[in-house]
Structures are given as structure tokens and as C-alpha cells.
N, C-alpha and C positions, 0 to 999 in steps of 0.2 A: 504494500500500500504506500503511495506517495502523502507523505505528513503535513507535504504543502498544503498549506489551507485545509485541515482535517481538525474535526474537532475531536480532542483529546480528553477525557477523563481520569483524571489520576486521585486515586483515596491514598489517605497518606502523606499527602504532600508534604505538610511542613517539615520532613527530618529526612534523614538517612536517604535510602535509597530513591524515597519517591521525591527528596528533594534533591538529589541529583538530575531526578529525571526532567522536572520542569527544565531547566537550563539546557538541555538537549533535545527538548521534543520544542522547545520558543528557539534554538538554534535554527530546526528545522522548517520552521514556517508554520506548525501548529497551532491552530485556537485551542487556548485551553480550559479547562472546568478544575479548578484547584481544591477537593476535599478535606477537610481536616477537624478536627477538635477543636484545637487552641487557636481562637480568634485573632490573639496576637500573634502569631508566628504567621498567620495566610497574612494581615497586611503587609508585614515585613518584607515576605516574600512577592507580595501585588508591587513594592515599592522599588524592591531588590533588582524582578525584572524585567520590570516596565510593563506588565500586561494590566488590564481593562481590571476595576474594581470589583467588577460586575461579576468579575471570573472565579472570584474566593466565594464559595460555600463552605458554611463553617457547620458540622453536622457530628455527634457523636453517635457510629455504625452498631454502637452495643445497645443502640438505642430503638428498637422496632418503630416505635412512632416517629423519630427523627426520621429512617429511612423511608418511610412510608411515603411514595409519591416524588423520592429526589429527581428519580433522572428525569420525569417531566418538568420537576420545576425547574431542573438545569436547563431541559431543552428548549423551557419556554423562555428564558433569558437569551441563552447562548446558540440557538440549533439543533438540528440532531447529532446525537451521538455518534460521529466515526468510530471510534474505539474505547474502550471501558479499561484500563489500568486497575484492576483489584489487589494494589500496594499494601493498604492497611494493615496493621496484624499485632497481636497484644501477646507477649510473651508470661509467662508465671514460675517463678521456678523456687522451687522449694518439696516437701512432702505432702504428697497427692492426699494427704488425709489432713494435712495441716489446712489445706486450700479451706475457705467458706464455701455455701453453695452459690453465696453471687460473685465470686472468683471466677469458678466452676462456668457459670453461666455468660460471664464477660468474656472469656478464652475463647468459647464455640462461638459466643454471637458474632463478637467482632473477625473471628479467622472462619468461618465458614459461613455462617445464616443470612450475616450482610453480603458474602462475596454472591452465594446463591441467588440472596435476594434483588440483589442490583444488576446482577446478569439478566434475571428475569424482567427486570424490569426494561431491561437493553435490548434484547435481544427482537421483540414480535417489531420494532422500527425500523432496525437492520435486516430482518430477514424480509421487510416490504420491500425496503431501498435495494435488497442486493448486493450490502454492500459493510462491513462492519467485522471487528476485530474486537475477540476479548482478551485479556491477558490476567491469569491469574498467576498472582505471587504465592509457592510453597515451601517447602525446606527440604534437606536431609532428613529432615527430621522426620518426614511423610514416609519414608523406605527405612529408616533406622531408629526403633527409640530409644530413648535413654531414661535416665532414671531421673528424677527428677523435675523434668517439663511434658510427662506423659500428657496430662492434658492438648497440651500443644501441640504435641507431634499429633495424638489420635487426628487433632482437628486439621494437619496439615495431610495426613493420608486421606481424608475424607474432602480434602482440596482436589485432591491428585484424582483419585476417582469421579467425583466429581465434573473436574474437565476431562475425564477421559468420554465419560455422559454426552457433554455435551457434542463434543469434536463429533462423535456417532450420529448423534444428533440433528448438528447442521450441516451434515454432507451433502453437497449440492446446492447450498443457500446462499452461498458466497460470503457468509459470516466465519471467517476463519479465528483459533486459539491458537493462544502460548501457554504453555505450564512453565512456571520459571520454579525450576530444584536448586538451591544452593545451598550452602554450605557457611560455615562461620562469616559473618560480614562485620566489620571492627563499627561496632554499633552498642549501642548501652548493654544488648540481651549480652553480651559475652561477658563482660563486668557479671552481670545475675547471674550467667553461668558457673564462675570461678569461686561464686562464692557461696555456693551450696557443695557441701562434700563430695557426695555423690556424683552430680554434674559435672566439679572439677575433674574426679578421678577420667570422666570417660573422657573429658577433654584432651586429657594430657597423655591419655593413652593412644586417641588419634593424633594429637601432636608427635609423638615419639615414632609411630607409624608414617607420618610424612603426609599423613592423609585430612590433615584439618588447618588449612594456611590460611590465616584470614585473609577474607573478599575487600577489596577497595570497594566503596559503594558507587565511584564513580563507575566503572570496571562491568559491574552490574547493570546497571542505568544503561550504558551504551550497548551490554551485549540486547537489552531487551529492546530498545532500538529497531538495531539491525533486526529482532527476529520479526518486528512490524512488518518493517519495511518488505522482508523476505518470505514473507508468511510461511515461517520456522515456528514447529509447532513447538517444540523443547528449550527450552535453554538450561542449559548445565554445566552450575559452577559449584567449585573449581573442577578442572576437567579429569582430576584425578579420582577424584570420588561420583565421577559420572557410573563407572562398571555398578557401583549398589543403586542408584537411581533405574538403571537397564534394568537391571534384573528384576526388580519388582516388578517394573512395567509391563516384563516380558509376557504375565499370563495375560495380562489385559490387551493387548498386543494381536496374543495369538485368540484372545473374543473376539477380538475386533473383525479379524481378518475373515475369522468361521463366519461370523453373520453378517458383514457388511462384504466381504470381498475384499481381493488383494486391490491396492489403490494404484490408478494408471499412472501411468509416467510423469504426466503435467502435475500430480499430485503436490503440496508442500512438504517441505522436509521434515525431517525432525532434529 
């Protein structure tokens, strides 16, 4: 998909990955729709870089009734939705029995309920137009869990499924996905990670493996980019711990291909 002039959706924005991405997809020529929480950090960022006021929605995703009805109200400021960025995602880490039940609850809503929910809410305008791209953000943590952030991981395999759903889904509609899997990104969860026992120990265990280098968030932001632009259904970082990302994928993979058929040559990559 050419970015030029595409209206872009990004949840998450104010931090990390999905604020790399703004400055990449406003490189590119994109209109954007800037999601986020923290009311201060979207003006800073309206200010940062130079885009329309109009652009920052400020919306908390753990919130049913906030999501209820976004991407209309974006659309009706800003246009239709080219593509949906589902950046957002709330980490927890500690002992899964320490958690309360609205921890518990804030973990799913925000990394799965709102991704689902906001896709659905995207999706019946792009498959009118012809035309449209979702991009859901996941982790390692969807193909490996660890001790400590089970919550989170359940919720990022239930990512991963999830768009494998959908991709099935809109074959033929011209609404193409990305699953983005990565891997440590030097962002506040690794601080949370090091400092629950349990968590550290698996850290350091793939540290000493070679198999856990933290991600640049910039690094990130550009590979998901390219898989826009490319309509690359995968992105998987770092490339070394992509072989346990394959392998999970593989049964789903090989459903795919039983019920839906092998994909023709023009097909998008992974």
C-alpha cells in the first residue's frame, strides 16, 4: 500500500514503538489518527510533529464504553480508515495470583478485546472500499510463556490467533494483515521484567542463549512500515528468535492451507 495520502491509525501512540511510528508513517505522507490515554503526551506529540489537532484522540482501550463507536468518530473527523495500527498493549508482571481481578481484566481488555474490537469496527468500511490494512502488534511472548506475565502472553497468543482468523477471513477483500512477533524492545516492560525473580531468571537465561537482544523501537516502527507498504503478513523480530515464532505458527499454517488452499503466487508474503 502507498502511505501517501492514506489514513493511518495508530493506538499507542504516545510512547515506544507507536511513537516511533508516527514520525515514519508523517515521513511518508500519511494522515494520521493518533490514539492514546495520556492527553498530555498526544498534544506534545500534535506539537512535536506538526500534524492537525484534530488528529489526537485521546481514549483509554481498557475502557468498553470509550471504544464504543471510535473509528466512526475518527472517521467522521478525519476519513476513512486506510489502515488500523493495533500498537497499544498493557504489560503486568508479577505472580499471576498476586494480580486483582481488574489487573486480570485490564491485561485482556487492552491487548486483545480493544484490538478485536477496533478491527471490527474497521474492517465492514475496508472490505466496501477494497481496500485496507490491519496491523496487529504481538510478542514472543504469544509462542513462549514465561513465568510471571502469563496473563500477557495468554493475551498475546490469542493476538496471534486471532489475526491468523482474520487473514482467513479476508481472503479476497483486498483488506490485507500484519502480525508483528517480537521480542524484548528496550521499553519500560523490561525494567518490570528484571524485577520480578522469576521473569529475570528467564531473561537472563535467553540473554546467555544469544536469543533475547533488545529491539531498538525505532528498528521496529520501520520494519512494520515496510510490511505496509509490502503487504508482508509477519514481521519478526529479532530474526533470531523468529524459528519459535515459525513453529507455533506452523499448525495454523498447515489449517490454513487444508481449508482455504495453497495461496497463488501474487499472494503476500510472510
Amino acid at each position: 500500500m502507498d502511505l501517501t495520502g492514506a489514513h493511518v491509525v495508530v493506538t499507542g501512540a504516545s510512547r515506544g514503538i507507536g511513537r516511533q511510528l508516527v514520525d515514519l508513517l508523517a515521513a511518508r505522507g500519511a494522515r494520521l489518527a493518533l490514539v492514546a490515554r495520556n492527553g498530555d503526551a498526544l498534544d506534545k506529540i500534535v506539537a512535536e510533529v506538526g500534524v492537525d489537532r484534530a488528529a489526537a484522540f485521546r481514549c483509554d482501550l481498557g475502557d468498553a464504553r470509550a471504544i464504543d463507536g471510535l473509528i466512526a468518530r475518527i472517521e467522521a473527523d478525519r476519513g476513512p480508515v486506510d489502515v488500523l495500527v493495533n500498537n497499544a498493549g498493557l504489560d503486568h508482571t508479577g505472580a499471576f495470583t498476586d494480580m486483582t481481578a481488574a489487573e486480570v481484566r485490564a491485561v485482556i481488555n487492552v491487548n486483545l478485546v480493544a484490538i478485536a474490537e477496533l478491527s471490527r469496527q474497521a474492517i465492514p468500511g475496508m472490505t466496501a472500499r477494497r481496500r485496507g490494512h490491519i496491523v496487529n502488534v504481538s510478542s514472543i511472548g504469544g509462542s513462549l510463556a514465561s513465568a510471571g506475565v502469563i496473563v500477557y502472553c495468554a493475551t498475546k497468543a490469542g493476538v496471534n490467533q486471532f489475526t491468523a482468523g482474520l487473514r482467513a477471513e479476508l481472503k479476497g477483500t483486498g483488506v490485507g494483515t500484519t502480525l508483528v512477533e517480537i521480542g524484548p524492545v528496550a521499553t519500560e516492560m523490561m525494567d518490570h521484567l528484571r524485577e520480578y525473580a522469576p521473569s529475570a531468571a528467564s531473561v537472563r537465561r535467553l540473554e546467555r542463549a544469544g536469543l533475547s537482544p533488545e529491539l531498538d523501537p525505532a528498528v521496529v516502527a520501520g520494519a512494520m512500515v515496510h510490511a505496509i507498504e509490502s503487504g508482508r503478513r509477519h514481521v519478526r523480530l529479532p530474526r533470531r528468535q523468529a524459528p519459535m515464532s515459525m513453529l507455533a505458527e506452523a499448525p495454523r499454517r498447515i489449517g490454513e492451507i487444508i481449508t482455504l488452499g495453497l495461496p497463488n503466487p501474487g499472494a503476500t508474503r510472510s
